[in-house]
Steps between C-alpha positions, in 0.01 A plus 500: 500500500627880409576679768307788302185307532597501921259821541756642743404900602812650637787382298618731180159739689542844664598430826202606767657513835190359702448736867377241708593096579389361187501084416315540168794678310663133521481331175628197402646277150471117394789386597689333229657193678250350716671158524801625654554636817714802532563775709358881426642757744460872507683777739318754589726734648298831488234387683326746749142514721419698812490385835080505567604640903731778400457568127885468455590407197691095538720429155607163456666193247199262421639192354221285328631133406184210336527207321227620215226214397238618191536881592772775534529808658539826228809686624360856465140424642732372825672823450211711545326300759778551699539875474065453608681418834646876556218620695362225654559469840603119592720331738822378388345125522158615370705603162682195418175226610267735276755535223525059462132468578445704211713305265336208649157607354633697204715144333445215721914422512637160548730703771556869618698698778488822602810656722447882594831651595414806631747815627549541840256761664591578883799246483351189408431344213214256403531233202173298515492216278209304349443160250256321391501101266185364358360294787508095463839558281861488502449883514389502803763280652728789334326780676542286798840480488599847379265652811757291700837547317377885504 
């Protein structure tokens, strides 16, 4: 299947930076190699949201690391639904579960982890991580594991 026929929004678009914590700029592609299992992994290191107590701004490295099955995430639409996160007001923790359950939904992975390494604010600094493997698979014995090994 053409890529062209994929329907995708944002990519080769004028960019529309979204105001507000927005999951339906995500778009995704067919992936191309559905028998094989590979690693995708983006770094994200201009990541920022706002602490919802104080309204200070939190910037951050999001690393995003799946195993794709039928459906990929569109690099751009991840793009801008990250930059949605800029004036949202979520816990460190809050970010990075919200961020995998949303490419949970979005492409039903074989695999995904989210790390969130996040700048030191008042001399301490907080790196949640979070995974996820298809239940009842050797995915989920990976997720298992990595949660561990983390």
């Amino acid at each position: 299947m053409s890529r062209e026929n994929e329907h995708l929004r944002a990519l080769g678009n004028n960019t529309d930076y979204s105001k507000d914590y927005n999951p339906s700029l995500l778009e995704t592609f067919e992936n191309q190699h559905p028998e094989n299992d590979y690693w995708v992994e983006f770094l994200c290191p201009e990541f920022t949201t706002l602490c919802p107590i104080t309204g200070q701004p939190d910037f951050a490295e999001i690393r995003i690391k799946y195993i794709p099955d039928q459906r990929m995430i569109e690099s751009k639409s991840l793009k801008l639904y990250l930059f949605s996160f800029r004036n949202h007001g979520d816990f460190h923790e809050d970010c990075v579960n919200i961020i995998m359950k949303d490419l949970i939904k979005l492409m039903d992975p074989r695999y995904i982890e989210v790390l969130g390494i996040f700048v030191p604010r008042g001399g301490i600094a907080i790196h949640p991580y979070a995974n996820y493997g298809r239940p009842e698979t050797k995915y989920e014995r990976l997720a298992e594991k990595r949660l561990w090994e983390h």
